[in-house]
Kinemage of the C-alpha trace (Angstrom):
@kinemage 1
@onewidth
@group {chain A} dominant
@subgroup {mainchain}
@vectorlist {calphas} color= white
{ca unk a 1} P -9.751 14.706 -21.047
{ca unk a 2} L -7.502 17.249 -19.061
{ca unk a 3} L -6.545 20.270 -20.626
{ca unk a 4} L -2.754 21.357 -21.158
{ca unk a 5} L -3.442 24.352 -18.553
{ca unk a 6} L -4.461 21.609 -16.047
{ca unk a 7} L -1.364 19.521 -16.643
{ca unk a 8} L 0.838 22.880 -16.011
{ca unk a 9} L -1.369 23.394 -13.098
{ca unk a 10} L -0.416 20.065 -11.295
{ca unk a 11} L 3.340 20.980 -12.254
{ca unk a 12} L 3.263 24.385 -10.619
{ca unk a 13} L 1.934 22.229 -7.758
{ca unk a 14} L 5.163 21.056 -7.227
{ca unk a 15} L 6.116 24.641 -5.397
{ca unk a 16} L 3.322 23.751 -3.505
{ca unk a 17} L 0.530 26.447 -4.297
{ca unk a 18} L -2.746 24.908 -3.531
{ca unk a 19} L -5.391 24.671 -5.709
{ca unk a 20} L -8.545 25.066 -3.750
{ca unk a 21} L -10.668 23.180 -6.231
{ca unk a 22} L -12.944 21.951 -4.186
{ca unk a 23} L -16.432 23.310 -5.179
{ca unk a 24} L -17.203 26.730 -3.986
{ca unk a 25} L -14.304 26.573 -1.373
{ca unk a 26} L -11.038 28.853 -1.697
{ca unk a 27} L -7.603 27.826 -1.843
{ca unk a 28} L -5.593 27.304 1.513
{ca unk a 29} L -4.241 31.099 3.193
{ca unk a 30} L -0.972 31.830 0.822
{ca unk a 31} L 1.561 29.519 -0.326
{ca unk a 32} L 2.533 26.609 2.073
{ca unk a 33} L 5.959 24.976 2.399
{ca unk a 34} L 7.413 22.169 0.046
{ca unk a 35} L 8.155 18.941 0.980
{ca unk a 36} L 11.983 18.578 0.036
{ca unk a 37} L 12.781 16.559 -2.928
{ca unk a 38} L 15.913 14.501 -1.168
{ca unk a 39} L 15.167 10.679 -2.275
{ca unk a 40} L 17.144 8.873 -5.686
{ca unk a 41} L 16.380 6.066 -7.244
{ca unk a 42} L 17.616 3.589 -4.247
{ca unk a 43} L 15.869 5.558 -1.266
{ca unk a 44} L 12.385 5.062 -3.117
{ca unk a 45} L 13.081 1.439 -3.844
{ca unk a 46} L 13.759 0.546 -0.402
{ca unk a 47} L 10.714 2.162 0.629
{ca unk a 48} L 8.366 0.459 -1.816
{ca unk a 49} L 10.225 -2.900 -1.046
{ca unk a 50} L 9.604 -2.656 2.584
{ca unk a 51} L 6.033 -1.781 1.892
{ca unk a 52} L 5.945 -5.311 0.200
{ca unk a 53} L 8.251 -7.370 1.565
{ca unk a 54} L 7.020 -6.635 4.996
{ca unk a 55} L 4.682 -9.122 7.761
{ca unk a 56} L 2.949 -10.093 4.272
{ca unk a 57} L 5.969 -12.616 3.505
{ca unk a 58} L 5.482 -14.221 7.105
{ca unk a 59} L 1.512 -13.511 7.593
{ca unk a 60} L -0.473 -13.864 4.140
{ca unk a 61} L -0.111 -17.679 3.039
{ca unk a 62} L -2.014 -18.831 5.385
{ca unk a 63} L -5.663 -17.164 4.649
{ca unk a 64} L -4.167 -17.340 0.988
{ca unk a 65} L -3.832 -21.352 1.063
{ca unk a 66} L -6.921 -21.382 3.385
{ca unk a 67} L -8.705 -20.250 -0.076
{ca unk a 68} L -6.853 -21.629 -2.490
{ca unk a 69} L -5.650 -25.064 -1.435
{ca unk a 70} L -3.053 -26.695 -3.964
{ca unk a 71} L -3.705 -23.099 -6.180
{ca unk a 72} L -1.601 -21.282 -3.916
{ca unk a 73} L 1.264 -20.310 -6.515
{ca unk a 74} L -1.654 -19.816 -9.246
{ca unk a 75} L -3.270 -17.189 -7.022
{ca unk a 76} L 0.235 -15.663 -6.746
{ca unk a 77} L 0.786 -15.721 -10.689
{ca unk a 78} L -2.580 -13.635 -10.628
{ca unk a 79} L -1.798 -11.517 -8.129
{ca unk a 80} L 1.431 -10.672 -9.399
{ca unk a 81} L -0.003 -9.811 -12.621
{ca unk a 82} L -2.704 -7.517 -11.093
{ca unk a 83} L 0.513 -5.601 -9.269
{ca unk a 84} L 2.403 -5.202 -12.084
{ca unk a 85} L -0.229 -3.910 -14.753
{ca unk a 86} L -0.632 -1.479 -11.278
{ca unk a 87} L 2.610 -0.268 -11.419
{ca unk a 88} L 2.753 0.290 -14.818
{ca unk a 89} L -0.182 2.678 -14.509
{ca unk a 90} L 0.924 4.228 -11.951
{ca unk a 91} L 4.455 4.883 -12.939
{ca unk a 92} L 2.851 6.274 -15.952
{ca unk a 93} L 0.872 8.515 -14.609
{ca unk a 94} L 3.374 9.887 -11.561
{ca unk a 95} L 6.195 10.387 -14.484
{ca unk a 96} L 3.849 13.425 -15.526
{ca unk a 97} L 2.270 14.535 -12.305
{ca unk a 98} L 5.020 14.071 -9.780
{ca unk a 99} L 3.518 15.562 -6.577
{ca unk a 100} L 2.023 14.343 -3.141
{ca unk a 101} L -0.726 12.062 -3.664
{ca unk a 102} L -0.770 9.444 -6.173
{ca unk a 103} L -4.260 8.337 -7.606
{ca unk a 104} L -5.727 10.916 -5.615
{ca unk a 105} L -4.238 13.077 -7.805
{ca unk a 106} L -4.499 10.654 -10.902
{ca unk a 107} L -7.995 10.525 -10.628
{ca unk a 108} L -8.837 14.234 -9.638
{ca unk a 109} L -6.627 15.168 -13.110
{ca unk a 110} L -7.622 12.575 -15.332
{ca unk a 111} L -11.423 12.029 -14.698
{ca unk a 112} L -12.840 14.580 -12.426
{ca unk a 113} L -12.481 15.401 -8.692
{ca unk a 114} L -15.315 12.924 -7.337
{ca unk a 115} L -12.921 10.188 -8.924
{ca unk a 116} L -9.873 11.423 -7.078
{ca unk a 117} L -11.575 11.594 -3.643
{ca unk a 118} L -12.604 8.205 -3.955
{ca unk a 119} L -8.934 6.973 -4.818
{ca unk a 120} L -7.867 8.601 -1.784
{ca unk a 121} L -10.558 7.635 0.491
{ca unk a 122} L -9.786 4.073 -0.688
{ca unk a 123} L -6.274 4.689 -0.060
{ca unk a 124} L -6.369 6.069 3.502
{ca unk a 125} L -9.110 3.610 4.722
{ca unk a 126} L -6.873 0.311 3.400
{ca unk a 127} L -4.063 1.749 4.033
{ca unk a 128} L -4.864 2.923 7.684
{ca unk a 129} L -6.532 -0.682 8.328
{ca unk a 130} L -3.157 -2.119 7.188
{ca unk a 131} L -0.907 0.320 9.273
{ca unk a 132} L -2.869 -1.614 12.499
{ca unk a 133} L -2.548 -5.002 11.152
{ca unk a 134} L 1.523 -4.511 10.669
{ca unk a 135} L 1.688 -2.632 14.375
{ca unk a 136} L -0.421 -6.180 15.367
{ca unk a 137} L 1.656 -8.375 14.100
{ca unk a 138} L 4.897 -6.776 15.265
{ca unk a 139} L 3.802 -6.917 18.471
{ca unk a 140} L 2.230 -10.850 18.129
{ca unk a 141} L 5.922 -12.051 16.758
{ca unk a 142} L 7.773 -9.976 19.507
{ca unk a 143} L 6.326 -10.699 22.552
{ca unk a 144} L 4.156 -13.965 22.514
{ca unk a 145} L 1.812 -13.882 26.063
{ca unk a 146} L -0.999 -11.630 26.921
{ca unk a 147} L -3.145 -9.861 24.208
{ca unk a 148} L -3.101 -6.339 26.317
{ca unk a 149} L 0.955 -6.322 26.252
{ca unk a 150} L 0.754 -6.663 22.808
{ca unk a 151} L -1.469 -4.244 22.335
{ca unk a 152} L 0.799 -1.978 24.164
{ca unk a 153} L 3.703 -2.641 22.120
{ca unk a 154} L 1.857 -2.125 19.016
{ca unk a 155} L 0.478 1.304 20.148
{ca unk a 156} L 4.506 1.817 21.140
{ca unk a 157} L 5.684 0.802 17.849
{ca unk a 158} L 3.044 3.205 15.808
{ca unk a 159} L 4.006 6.109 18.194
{ca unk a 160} L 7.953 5.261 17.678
{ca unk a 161} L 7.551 5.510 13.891
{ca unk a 162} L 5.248 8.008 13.538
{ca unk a 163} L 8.360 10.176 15.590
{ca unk a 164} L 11.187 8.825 13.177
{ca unk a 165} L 8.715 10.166 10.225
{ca unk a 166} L 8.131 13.084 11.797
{ca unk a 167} L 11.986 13.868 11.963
{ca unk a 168} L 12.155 13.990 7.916
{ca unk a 169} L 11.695 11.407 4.884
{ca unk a 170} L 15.612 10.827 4.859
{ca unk a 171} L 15.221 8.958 8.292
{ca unk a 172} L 12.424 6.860 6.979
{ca unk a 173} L 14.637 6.118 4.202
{ca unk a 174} L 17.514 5.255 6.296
{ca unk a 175} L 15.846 3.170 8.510
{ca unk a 176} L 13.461 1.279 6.311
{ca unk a 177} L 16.828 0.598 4.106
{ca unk a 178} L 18.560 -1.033 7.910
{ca unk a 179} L 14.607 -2.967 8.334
{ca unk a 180} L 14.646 -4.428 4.843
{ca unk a 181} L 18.150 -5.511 4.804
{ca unk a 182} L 17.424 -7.565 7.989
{ca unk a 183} L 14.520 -9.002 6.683
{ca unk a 184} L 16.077 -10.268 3.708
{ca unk a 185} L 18.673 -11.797 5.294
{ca unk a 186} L 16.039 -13.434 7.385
{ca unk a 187} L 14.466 -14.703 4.295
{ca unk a 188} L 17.524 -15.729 2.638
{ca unk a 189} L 18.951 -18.087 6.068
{ca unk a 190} L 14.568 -19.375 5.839
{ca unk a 191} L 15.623 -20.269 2.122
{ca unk a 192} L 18.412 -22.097 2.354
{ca unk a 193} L 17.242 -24.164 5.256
{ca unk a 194} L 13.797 -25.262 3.283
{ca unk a 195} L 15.434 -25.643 -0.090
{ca unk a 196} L 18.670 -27.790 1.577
{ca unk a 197} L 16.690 -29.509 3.502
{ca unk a 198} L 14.915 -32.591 2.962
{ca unk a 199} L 11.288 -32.306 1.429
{ca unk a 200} L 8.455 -33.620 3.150
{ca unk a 201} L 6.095 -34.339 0.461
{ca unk a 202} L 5.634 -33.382 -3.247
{ca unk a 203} L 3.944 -30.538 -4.692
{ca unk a 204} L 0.226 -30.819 -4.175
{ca unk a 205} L -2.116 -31.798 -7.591
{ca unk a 206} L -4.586 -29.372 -8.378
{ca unk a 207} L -7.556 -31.474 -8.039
{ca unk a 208} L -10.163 -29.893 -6.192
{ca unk a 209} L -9.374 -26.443 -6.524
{ca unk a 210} L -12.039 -24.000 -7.340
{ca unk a 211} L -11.391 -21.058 -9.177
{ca unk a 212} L -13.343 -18.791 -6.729
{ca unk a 213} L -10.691 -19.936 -4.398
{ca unk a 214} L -7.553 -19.052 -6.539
{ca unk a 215} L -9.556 -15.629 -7.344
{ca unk a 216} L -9.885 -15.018 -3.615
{ca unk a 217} L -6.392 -15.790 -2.249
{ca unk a 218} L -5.187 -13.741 -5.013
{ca unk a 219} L -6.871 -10.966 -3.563
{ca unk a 220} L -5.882 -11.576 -0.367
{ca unk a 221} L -2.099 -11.678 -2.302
{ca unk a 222} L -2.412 -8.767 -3.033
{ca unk a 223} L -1.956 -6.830 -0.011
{ca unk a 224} L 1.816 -7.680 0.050
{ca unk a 225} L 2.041 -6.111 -3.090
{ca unk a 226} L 0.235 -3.299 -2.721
{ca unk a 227} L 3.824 -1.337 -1.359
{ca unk a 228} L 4.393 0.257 -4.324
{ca unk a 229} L 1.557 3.146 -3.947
{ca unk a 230} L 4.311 4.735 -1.252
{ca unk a 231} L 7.004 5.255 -3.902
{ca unk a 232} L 4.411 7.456 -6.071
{ca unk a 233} L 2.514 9.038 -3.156
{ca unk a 234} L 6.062 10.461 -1.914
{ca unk a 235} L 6.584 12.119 -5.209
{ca unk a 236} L 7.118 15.540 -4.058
{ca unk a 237} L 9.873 14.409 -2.643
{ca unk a 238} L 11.723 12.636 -5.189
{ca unk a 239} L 14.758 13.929 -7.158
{ca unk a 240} L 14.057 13.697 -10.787
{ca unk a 241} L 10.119 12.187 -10.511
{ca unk a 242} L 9.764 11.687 -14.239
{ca unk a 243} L 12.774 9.311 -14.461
{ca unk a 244} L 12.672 8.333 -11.286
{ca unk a 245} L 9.540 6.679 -9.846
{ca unk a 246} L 8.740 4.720 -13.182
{ca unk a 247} L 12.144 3.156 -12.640
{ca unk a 248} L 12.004 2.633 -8.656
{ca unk a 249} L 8.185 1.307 -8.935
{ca unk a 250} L 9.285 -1.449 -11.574
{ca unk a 251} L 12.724 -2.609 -10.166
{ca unk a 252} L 10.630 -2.835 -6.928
{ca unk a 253} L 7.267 -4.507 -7.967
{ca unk a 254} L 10.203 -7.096 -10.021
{ca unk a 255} L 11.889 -7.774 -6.988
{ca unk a 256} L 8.823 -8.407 -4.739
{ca unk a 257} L 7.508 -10.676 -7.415
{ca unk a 258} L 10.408 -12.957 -7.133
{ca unk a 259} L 10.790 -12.659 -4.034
{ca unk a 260} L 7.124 -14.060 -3.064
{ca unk a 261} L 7.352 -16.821 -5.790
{ca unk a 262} L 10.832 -18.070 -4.183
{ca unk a 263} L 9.026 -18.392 -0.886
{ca unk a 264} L 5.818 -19.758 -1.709
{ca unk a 265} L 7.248 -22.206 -3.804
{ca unk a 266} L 9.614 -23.474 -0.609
{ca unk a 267} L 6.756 -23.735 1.980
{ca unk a 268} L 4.584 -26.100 -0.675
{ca unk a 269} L 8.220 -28.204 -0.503
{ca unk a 270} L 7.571 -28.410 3.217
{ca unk a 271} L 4.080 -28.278 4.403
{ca unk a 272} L 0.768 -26.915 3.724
{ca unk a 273} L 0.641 -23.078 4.781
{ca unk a 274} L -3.326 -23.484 5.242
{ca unk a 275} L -2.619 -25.806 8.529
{ca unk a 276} L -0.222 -22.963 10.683
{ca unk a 277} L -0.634 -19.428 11.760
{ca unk a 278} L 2.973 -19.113 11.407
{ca unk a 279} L 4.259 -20.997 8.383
{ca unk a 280} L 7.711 -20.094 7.860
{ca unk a 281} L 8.420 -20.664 11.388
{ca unk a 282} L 6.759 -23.811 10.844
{ca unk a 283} L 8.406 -24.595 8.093
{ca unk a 284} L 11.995 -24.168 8.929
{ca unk a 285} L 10.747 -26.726 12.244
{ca unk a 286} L 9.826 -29.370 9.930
{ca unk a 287} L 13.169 -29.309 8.060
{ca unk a 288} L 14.959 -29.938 11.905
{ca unk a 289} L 16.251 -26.222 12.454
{ca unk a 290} L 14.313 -25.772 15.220
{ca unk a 291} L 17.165 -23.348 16.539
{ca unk a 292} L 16.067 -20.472 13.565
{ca unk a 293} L 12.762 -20.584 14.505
{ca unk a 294} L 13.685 -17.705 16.933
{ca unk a 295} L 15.153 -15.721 13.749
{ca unk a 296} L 12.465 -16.206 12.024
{ca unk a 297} L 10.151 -14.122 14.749
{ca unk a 298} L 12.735 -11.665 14.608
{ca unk a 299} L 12.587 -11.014 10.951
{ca unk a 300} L 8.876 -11.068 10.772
{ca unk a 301} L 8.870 -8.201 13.610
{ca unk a 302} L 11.313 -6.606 12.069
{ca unk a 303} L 9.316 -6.613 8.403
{ca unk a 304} L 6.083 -5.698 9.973
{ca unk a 305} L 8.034 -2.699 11.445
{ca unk a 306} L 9.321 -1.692 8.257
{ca unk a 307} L 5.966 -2.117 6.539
{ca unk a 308} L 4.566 0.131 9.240
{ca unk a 309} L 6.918 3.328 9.208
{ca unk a 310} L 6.724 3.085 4.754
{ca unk a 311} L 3.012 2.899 5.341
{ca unk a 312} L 2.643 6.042 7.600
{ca unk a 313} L 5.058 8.164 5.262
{ca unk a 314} L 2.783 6.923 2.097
{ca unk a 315} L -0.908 7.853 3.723
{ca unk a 316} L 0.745 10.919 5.341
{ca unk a 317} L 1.363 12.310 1.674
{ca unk a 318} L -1.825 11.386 0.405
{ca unk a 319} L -3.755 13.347 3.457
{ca unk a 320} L -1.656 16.255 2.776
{ca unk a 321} L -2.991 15.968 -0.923
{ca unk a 322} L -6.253 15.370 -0.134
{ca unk a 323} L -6.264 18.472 2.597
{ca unk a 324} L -4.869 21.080 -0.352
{ca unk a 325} L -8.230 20.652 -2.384
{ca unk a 326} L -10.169 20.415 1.308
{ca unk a 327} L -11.129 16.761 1.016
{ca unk a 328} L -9.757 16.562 4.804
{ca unk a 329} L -9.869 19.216 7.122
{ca unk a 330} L -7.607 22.427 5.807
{ca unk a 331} L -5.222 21.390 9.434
{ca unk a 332} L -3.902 18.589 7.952
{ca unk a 333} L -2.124 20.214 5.125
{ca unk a 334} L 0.417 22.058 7.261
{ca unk a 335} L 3.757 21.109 6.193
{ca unk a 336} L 6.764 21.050 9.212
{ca unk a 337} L 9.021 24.342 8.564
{ca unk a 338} L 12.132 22.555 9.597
{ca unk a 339} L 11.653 18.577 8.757
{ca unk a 340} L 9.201 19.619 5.677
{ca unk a 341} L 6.963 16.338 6.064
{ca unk a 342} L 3.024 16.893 6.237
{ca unk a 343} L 3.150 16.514 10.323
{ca unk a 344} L -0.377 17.075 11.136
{ca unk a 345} L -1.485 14.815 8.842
{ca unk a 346} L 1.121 11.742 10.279
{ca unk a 347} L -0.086 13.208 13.891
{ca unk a 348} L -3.513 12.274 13.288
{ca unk a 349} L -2.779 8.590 11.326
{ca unk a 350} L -0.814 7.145 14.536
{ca unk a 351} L -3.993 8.529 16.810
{ca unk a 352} L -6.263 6.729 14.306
{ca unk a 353} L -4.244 3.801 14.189
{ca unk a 354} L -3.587 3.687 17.450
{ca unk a 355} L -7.149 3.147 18.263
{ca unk a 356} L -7.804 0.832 16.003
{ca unk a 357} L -4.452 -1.410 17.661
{ca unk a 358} L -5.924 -0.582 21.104
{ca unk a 359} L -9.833 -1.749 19.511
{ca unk a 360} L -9.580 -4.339 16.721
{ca unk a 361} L -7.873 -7.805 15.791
{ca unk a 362} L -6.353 -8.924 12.769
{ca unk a 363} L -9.555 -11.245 11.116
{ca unk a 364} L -10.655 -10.018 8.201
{ca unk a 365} L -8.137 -6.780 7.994
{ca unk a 366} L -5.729 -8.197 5.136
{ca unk a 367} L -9.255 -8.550 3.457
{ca unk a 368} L -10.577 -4.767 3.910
{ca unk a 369} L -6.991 -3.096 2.936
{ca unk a 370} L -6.864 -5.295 -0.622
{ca unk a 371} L -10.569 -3.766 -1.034
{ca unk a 372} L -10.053 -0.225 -0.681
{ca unk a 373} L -6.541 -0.617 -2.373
{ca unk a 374} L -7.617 -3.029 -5.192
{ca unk a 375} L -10.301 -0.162 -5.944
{ca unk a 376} L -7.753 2.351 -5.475
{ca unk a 377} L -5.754 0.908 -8.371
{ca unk a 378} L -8.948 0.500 -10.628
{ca unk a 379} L -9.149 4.022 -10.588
{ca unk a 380} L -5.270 4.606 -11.244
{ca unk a 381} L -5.777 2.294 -14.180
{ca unk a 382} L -8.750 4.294 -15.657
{ca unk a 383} L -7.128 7.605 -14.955
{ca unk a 384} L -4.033 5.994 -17.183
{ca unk a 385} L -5.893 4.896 -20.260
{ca unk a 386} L -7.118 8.267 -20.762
{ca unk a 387} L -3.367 9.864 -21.078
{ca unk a 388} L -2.191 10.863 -24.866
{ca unk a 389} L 0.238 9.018 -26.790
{ca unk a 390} L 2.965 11.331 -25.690
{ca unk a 391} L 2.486 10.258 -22.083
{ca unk a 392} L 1.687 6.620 -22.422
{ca unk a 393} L 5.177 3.825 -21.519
{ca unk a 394} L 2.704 0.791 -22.073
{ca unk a 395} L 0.077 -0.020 -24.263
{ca unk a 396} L -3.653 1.038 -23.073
{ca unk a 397} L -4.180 -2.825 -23.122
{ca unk a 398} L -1.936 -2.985 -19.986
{ca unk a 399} L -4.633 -0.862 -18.304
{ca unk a 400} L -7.692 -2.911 -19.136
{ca unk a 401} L -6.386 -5.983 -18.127
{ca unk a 402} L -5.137 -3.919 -15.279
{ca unk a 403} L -8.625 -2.423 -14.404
{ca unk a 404} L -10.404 -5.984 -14.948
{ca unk a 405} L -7.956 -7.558 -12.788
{ca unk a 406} L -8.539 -5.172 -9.872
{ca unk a 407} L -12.658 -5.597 -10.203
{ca unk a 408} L -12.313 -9.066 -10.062
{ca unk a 409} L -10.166 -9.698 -7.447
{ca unk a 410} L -12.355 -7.089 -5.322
{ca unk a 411} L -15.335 -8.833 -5.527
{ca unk a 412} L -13.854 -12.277 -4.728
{ca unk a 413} L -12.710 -10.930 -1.210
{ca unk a 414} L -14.409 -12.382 1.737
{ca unk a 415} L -17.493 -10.574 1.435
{ca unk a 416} L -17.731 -9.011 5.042
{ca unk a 417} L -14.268 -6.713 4.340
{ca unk a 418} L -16.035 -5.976 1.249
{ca unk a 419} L -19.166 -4.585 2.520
{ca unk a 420} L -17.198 -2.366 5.345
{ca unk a 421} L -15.199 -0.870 3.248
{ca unk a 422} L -17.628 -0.239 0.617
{ca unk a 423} L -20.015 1.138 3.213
{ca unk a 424} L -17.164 3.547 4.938
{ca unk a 425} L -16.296 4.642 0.975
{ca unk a 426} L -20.150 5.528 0.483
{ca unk a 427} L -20.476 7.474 3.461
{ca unk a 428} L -17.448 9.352 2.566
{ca unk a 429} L -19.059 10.194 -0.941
{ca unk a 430} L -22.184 10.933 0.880
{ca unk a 431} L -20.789 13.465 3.433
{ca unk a 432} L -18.923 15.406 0.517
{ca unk a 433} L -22.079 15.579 -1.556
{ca unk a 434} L -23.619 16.935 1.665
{ca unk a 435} L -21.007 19.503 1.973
{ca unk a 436} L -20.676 20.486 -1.479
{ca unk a 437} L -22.791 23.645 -2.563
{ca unk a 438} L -25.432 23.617 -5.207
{ca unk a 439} L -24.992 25.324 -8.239
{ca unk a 440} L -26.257 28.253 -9.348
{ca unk a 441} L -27.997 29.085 -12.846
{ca unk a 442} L -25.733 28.640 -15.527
{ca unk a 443} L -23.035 27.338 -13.145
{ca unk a 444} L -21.770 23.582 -13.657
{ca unk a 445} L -19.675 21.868 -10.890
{ca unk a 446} L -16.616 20.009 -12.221
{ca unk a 447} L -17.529 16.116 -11.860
């Protein structure tokens, strides 16, 4: 278990000295500029509410139902579980170590450094996957026609963002606050049309559900929940961390929660979300208001845009973490002197990401992001049950069932995201074994 000095350490980090723990390697050339603590309680809940409420509320029920069948809303209860015994953890957790980084941090503190660079390995590869899938599907709802325009637009709408975060985290705030709004209102007119509107069947029977099924859309679930991480990656640039990501990360995770059941429980009024790529458009067809159908592509390009710009501030932070204690090259820890955001670091995600939008499709990406993140959060959970009574807010209990939960739901994915993301994780461990000096007699490395 940590030491008290290490536990002051990680608060001195919050001036930004880096720690250079990385075996044999020295800390980063004098002190580097801090990111600027400017967010309350309502800036970080916007931002971890359009992380979740994003393309995830138009996108995921299909592959979900595709799984599941008539256990849709199970896999949901499931999920939803999973996300909040995640955000209890980590709110724990980022209430005493309120910096850049979140389990990459967690992990590095709490169980050793190998532990933390995994977390944020995980992190950046799910998270970077699901940056292209959001710039994807932005660009599939806003201009329907030829796969190379909307390719273009998505490599447009990463390279917009990526300048609004580069301009400072109180114009991500601001304009993720104007996205979300939109999109609720979009999901509020989709509500009232399915729930006034007359149903077309009943509620399906469970019969002939499998529980492998529920297990795996569950999984797949649990990418739109996954938002959260951004409120306690972006800690060093909260106002009052202790008090205030706990409280943002629940009232958010609460809201999403609701917010998903609401929905999924309207579409089974309707139709069956396994038969459409599109099921809220679909949906609000069936009950004759063919004339929203138009909002409704609106709203999902607008959510997938705000998914996008809270996703690029989030894995931005956690480079800039991992780059202090050289887990990524030392250039990506360079912090702007005027806008005081890690701008290398967000540089190099939209040039990533904009491959990948230029390079991939959408199958099996909801499936690789809930792996790396799902193992992310296993991690977070672990580094939580370790913490003394005078830093636990839940029972350890909440972080087995948390740390089972994640597992679980990991290994029920479709197995092909599994085994890429499992393979890019390995050969991240591998390289950093393969970098990392030997010791010498009498010398141990910190594990």
């Amino acid at each position: 278990m940590p030491s008290g000095r290490s536990l002051r350490r990680w608060r001195r980090a919050t001036d930004v000295t880096p720690t250079g723990s990385h075996p044999g390697q020295a800390p980063l050339p004098g002190p580097q500029p801090a990111l600027a603590r400017r967010l309350g309680v309502a800036d970080a809940v916007v931002i971890g509410l359009g992380s979740m409420v994003g393309a995830g509320v138009f996108a995921v029920w299909t592959p979900a139902a595709q799984a599941a069948g008539a256990g849709l809303l199970i896999g949901l209860v499931i999920a939803a579980v999973v996300a909040y015994c995640n955000a209890a953890s980590s709110a724990q957790l980022a209430a005493v170590y309120p910096v850049s980084g979140g389990t990459y941090v967690y992990g590095r503190e709490r169980l050793g450094e190998w532990w933390g660079f995994a977390a944020g390995w995980c992190f950046v590869i799910g998270k970077t996957a699901s940056c292209a899938a959001m710039a994807l599907t932005f660009a599939t709802y806003a201009v329907p026609g030829a796969e190379w325009l909307q390719r273009l637009i998505a490599l447009l709408a990463v390279a917009g963002l990526a300048a609004v975060n580069y301009r400072g985290v109180t114009r991500t705030a601001r304009l993720t606050r104007i996205l979300v709004t939109c999109t609720l209102v979009v999901l509020a007119l989709v509500l009232v049309l399915l729930f006034t509107g007359e149903p077309h069947r009943e509620l399906p029977a469970l019969t002939g559900t499998s529980p492998y099924g529920v297990l795996q859309a569950a999984g797949l679930l649990f990418f739109a929940f996954a938002g959260y991480a951004r409120i306690a990656t972006m800690g060093e640039e909260v106002r009052d961390p202790a008090k205030t990501i706990p409280r943002a990360i629940s009232i958010a995770v609460i809201l999403a929660i609701g917010i998903y059941f609401v929905v999924g429980l309207a579409l089974l009024r309707v139709l069956d979300p396994a038969t459409t790529a599109a099921p809220l458009a679909a949906a609000v067809d069936a009950v004759g208001a063919a004339w929203a159908v138009p909002v409704v592509r609106i709203g999902a390009a607008l959510a997938s845009l705000g998914a996008l710009l809270a996703l690029i501030a989030g894995i931005g932070r956690t480079s800039l973490a991992m780059a202090r204690n050289h887990d990524l090259p030392a250039w990506l820890a360079a912090v702007h002197p005027r806008y005081q955001v890690p701008h290398h670091a967000e540089i190099a995600l939209a040039v990533v990401v904009g491959i990948l939008v230029l390079t991939t499709d959408l199958r099996g990406v909801i499936g690789f992001s809930s792996f790396g993140v799902l193992l992310y959060y296993a991690i977070a959970h672990a580094s939580a049950f370790t913490q003394p009574a005078d830093q636990r807010r839940w029972p350890r209990a909440v972080n087995v069932i948390g740390l089972v939960g994640c597992v679980v739901l990991a290994v029920t994915l479709p197995w092909t995201s599994a085994v890429v993301a499992a393979a890019l994780l390995g050969l991240a461990l591998l390289v950093r074994r393969l970098r990392a000096p030997r010791t010498g007699p009498g010398e141990s490395a910190r594990s």
